[in-house]
C-alpha positions as CSV (number, residue, x, y, z in Angstrom):
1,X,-15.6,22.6,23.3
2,X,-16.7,19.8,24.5
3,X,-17.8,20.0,28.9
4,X,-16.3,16.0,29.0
5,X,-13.9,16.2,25.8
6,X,-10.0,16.3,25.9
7,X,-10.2,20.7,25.8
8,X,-12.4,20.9,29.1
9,X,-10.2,18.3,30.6
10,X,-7.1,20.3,29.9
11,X,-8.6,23.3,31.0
12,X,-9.6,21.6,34.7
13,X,-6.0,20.1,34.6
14,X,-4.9,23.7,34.6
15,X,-6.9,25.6,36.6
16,X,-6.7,22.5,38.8
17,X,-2.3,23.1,39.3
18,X,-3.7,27.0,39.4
19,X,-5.3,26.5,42.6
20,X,-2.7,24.3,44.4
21,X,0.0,26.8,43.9
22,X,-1.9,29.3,44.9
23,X,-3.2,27.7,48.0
24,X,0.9,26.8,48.8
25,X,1.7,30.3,47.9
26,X,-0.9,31.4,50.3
27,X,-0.2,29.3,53.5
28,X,3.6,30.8,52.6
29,X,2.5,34.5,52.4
30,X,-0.5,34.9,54.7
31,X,1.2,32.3,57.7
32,X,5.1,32.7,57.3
33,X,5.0,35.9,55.6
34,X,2.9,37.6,58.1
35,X,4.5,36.4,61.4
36,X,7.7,37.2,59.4
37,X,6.6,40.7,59.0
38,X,5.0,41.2,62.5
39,X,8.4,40.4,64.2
40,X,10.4,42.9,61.8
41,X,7.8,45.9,63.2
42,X,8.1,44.6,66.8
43,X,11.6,45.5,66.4
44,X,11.3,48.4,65.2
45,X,8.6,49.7,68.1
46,X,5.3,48.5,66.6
47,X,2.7,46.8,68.2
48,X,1.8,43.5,67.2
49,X,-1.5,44.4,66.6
50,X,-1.1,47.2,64.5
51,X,1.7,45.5,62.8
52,X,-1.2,42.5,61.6
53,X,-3.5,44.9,60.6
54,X,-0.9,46.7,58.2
55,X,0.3,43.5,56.6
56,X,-3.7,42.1,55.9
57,X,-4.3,45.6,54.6
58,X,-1.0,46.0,52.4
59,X,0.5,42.4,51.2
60,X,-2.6,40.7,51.9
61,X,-4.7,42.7,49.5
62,X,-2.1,42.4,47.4
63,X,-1.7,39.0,47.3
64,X,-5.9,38.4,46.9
65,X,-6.0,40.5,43.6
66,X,-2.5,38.9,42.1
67,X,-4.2,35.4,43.1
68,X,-7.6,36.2,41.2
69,X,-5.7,37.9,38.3
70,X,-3.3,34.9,37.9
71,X,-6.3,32.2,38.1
72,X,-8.3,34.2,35.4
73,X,-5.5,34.2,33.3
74,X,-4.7,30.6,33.9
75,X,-8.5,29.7,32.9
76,X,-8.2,31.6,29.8
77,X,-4.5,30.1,28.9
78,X,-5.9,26.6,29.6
79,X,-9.0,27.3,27.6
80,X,-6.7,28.3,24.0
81,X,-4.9,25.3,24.8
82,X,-7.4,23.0,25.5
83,X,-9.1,24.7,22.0
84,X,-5.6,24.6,20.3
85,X,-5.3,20.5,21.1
86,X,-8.7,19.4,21.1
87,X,-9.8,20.9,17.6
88,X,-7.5,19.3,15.3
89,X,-8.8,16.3,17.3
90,X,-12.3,16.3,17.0
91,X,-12.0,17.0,13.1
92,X,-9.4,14.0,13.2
93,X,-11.9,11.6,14.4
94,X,-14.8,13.4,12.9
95,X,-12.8,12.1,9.7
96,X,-11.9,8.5,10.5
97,X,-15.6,8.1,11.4
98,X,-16.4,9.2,8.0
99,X,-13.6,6.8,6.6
100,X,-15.2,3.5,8.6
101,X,-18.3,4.7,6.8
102,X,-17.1,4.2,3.4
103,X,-15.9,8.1,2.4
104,X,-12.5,7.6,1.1
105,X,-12.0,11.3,0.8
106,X,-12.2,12.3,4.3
107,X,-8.5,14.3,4.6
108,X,-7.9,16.4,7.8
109,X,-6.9,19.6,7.9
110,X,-3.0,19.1,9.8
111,X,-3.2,21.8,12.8
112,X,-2.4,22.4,16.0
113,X,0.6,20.5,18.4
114,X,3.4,19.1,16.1
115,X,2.6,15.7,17.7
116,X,-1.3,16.4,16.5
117,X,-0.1,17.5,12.5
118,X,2.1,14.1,12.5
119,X,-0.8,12.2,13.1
120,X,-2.9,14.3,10.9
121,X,-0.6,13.8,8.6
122,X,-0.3,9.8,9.3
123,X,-4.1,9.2,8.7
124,X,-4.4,11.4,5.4
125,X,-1.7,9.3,4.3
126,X,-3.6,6.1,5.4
127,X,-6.5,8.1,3.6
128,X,-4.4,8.0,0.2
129,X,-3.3,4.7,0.4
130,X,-6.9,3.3,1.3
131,X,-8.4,5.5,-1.8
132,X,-5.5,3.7,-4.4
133,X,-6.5,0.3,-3.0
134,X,-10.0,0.5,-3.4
135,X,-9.5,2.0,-7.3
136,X,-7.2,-1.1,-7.9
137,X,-9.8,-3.0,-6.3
138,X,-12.5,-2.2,-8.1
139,X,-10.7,-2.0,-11.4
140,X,-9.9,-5.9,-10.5
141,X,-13.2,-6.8,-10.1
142,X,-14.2,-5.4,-13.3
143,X,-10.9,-7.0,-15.1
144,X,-11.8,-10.1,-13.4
145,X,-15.3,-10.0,-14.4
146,X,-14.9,-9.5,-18.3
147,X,-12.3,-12.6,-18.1
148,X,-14.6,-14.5,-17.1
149,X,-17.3,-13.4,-19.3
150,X,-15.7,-13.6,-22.0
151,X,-15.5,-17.9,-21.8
152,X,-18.7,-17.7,-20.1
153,X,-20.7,-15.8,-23.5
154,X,-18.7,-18.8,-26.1
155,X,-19.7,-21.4,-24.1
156,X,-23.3,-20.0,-24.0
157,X,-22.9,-19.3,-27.5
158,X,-21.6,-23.1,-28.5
159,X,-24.0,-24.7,-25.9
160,X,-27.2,-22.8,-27.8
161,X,-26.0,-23.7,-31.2
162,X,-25.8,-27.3,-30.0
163,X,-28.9,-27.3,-28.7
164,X,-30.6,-25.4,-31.6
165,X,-29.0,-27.7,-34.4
166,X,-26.5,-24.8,-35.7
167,X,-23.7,-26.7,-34.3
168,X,-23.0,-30.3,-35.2
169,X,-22.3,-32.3,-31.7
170,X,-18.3,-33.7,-33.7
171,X,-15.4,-33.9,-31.8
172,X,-14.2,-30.0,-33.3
173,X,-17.0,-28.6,-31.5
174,X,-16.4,-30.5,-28.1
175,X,-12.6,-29.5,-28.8
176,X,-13.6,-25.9,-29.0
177,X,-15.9,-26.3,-25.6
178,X,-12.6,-28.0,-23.8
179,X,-10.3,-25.1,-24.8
180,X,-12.7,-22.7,-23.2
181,X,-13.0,-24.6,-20.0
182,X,-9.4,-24.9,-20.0
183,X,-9.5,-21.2,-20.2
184,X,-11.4,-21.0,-17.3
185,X,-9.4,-23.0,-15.6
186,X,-6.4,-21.7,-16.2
187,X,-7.6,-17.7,-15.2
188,X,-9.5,-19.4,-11.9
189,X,-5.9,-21.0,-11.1
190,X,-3.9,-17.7,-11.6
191,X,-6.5,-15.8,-9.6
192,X,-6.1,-18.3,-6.7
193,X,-2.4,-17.6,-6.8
194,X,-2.1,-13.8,-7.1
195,X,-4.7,-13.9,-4.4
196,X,-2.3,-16.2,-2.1
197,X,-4.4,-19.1,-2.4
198,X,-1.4,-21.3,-2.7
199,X,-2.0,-24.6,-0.3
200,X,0.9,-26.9,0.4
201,X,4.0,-25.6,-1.5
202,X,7.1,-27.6,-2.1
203,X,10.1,-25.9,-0.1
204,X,12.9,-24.4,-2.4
205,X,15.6,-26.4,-3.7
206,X,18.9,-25.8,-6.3
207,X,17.6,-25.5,-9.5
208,X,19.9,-25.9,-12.4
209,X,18.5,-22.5,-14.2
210,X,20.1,-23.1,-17.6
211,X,18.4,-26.4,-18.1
212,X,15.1,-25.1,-16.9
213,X,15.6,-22.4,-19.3
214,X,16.1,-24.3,-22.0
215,X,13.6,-27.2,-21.3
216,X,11.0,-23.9,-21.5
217,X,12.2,-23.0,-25.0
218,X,11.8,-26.8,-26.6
219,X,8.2,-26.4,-25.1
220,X,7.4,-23.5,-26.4
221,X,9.4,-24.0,-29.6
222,X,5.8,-25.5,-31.6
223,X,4.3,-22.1,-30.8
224,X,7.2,-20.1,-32.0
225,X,7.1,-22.3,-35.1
226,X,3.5,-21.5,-36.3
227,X,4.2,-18.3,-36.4
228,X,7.5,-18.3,-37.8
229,X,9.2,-16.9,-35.5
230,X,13.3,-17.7,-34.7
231,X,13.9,-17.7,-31.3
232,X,17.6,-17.5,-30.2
233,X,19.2,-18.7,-27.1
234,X,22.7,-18.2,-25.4
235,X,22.7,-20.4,-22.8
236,X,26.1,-22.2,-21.3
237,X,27.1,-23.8,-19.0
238,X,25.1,-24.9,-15.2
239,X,24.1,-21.9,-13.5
240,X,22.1,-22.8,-9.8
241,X,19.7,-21.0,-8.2
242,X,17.6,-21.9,-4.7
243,X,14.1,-21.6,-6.0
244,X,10.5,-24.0,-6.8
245,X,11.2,-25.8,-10.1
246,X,7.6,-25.9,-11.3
247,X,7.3,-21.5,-10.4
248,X,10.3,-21.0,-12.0
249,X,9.4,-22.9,-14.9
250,X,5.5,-21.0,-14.4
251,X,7.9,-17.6,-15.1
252,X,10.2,-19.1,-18.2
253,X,6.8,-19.9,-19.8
254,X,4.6,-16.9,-19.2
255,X,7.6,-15.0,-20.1
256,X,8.0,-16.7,-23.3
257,X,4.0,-17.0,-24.3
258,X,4.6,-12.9,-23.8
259,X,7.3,-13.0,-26.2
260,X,5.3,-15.2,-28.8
261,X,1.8,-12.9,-28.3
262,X,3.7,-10.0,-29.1
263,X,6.5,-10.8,-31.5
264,X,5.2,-10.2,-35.2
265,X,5.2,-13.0,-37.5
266,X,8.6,-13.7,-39.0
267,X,10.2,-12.0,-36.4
268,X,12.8,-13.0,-33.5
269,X,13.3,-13.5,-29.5
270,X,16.2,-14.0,-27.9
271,X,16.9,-15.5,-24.5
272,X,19.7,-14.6,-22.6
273,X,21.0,-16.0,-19.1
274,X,23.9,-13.4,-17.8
275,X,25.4,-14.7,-14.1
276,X,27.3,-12.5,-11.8
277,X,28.9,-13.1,-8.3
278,X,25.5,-11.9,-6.9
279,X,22.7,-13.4,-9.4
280,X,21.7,-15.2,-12.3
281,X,19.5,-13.1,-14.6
282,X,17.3,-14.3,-17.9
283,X,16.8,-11.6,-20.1
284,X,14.2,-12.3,-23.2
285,X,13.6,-10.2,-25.9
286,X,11.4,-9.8,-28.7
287,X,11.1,-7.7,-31.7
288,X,7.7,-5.6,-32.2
289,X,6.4,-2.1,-31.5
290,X,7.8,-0.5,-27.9
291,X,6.0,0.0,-25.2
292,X,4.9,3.6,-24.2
293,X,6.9,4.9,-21.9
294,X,4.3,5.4,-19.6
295,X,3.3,2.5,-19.4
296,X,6.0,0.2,-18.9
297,X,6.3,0.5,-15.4
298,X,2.5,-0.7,-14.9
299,X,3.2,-4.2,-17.3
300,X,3.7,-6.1,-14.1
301,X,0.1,-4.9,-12.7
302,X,-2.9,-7.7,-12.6
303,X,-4.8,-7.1,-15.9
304,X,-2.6,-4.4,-17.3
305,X,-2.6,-4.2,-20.8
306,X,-0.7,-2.3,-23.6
307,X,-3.2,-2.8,-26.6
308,X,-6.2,-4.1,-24.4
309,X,-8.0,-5.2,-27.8
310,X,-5.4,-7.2,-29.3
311,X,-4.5,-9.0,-26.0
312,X,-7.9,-10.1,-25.7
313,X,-7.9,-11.4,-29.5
314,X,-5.3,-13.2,-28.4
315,X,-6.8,-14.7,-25.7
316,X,-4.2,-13.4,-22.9
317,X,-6.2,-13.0,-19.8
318,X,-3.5,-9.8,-18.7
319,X,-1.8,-11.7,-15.7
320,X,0.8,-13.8,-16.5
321,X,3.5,-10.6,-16.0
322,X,1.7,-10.5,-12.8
323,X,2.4,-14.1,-12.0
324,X,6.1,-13.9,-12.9
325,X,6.3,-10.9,-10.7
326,X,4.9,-12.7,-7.9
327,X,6.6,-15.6,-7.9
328,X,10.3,-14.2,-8.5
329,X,9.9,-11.6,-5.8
330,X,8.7,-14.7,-3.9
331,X,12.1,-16.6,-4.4
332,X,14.0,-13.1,-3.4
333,X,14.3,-12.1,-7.2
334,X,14.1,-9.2,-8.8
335,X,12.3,-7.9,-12.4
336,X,12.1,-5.4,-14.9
337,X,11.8,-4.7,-18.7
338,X,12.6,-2.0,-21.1
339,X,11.8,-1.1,-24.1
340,X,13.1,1.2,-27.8
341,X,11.7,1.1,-30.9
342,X,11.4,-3.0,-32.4
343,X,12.6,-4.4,-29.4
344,X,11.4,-5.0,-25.9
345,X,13.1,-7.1,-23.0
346,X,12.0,-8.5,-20.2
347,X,14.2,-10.0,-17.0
348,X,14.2,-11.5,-13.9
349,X,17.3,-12.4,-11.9
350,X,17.3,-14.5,-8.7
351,X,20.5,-14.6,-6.1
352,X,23.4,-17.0,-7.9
């Protein structure tokens, strides 16, 4: 234990309280006590010398043994206490210092005082939480990084064949070079928004959803039609929502650019816009394998991916669930998804 810590403190505190009750106690005994008990052997025929001298040798004895007895116990019951509060301490901030240098492992043993375990227990669960961060951190960057090398090593790869003669300098090749810019664009853009980048945003207005809904499907309609897929709407009516036109059209797309990366050829997606007294919700769904049950509540996490590989063939940089999830939680929505053999949905619903 520390001579300056919080224990030797404690202990002083105590042995501090010792030694003013004792003095009180003694001023009581040895001044009012002993006149007290001078008087009583006056009365009964005593002198009042001999009457002092058997009260100094009797209670005041007494008294000086329970007085050293009581402060030596006092010193040792101060000093377990003092050990009891300060340990748990010192090993508390023994571990935050570790955690300020880097070590995310650094969980304290949760001892001592109730109040003591509660904050033990507080700053292991800061501990956790730090440790998950820093994984999804890290696993960002290295997502992040591979996005962007994967542009990067075409338009290397284009840019030496150009310059090497393999490549013909015609407007195809150019056209390939744009659509990887674009690319890069496009992921640059979504980074800055799911990192809060967002500048000067409109303010929320009433948003007819239906027709935003169905202006997304006649965009997205060519794309469907390469691939032969039907797509199938039920859509009446004019349901409002309070939200950002251009996010809420961001969601309709990425939602329906999922349905069309993962709907086999031939295949079919339905859109579906449900209202209730509370909401309005848009549910899409697509034919093609289910998602693992495992991993369906981790499809709304930046770079997640089912199949990574054919995700990447297909050039989906593994944020756009990310995106809608942001930006519907944003305009106090909700999502979800589920998911059964050859079919998958996915929703979102925003207060009606």
């Amino acid at each position: 234990m520390r001579p300056d810590g919080i224990g030797a403190r404690i202990a002083l505190a105590a042995v501090l309280v010792v030694a003013v009750t004792l003095g009180i106690l003694a001023i009581g005994v040895m001044r009012v006590g002993a006149d007290a008990f001078t008087a009583l052997m006056m009365e009964a025929g005593d002198s009042a010398d001999h009457a002092y001298e058997m009260f100094e040798h009797s209670v005041a004895g007494v008294f000086a043994a329970a007085a050293i007895v009581a402060a030596l116990a006092a010193v040792g019951l101060a000093w377990l206490l003092a050990r009891r509060i300060a340990r748990p301490i010192e090993r508390l901030a023994a571990a935050a210092r570790r955690t300020a240098e880097g070590d995310l492992r650094s969980n304290t043993p949760e001892e001592g005082p109730p109040e003591v375990r509660s904050l033990a227990m507080a700053f292991n669960v800061m501990v956790d939480r730090l440790a998950e961060q820093d994984a999804i951190r890290r696993e960002f960057v290295m997502n992040a990084s591979h996005e962007l090398r994967t542009p990067l090593t075409n338009l290397q790869g284009y840019l030496e064949a150009l310059r090497d003669g393999v490549l013909p300098p015609d407007p195809a090749t150019f056209e390939s070079l744009k659509e990887e810019v674009d690319r890069l664009g496009r992921l640059a853009a979504s980074l800055d928004l799911l990192a809060g980048a967002e500048g000067e945003r409109p303010a929320p207005q009433e948003v007819d959803l239906v027709a935003l809904v169905r202006s997304g499907i006649e965009i997205a309609a060519p794309t469907f039609a390469r691939r032969g897929i039907v797509i199938e709407a039920a859509l009446a009516g004019r349901v409002v929502v309070r939200a950002r036109p251009d996010e809420l059209a961001q969601v309709v797309s990425n939602l329906l650019q999922n349905a069309a990366r993962y709907t086999p050829s031939g295949g079919r997606v339905a859109v579906e816009l449900v209202r209730t007294d509370a909401e309005a919700m848009v549910r899409i769904t697509n034919d093609g394998p289910a998602i693992p049950a495992e991993d369906l509540p981790r499809v709304w996490e930046r770079f997640f991916r089912v199949e990574r590989s054919r995700d990447r063939a297909s050039g989906g940089a593994g944020i756009g669930l990310a995106i809608v999830k942001r930006l519907v939680e944003e305009a106090g929505g909700r999502v979800g998804a589920t998911s059964e053999p050859g079919s998958t949905t996915f929703w979102f619903s925003l207060p009606g």
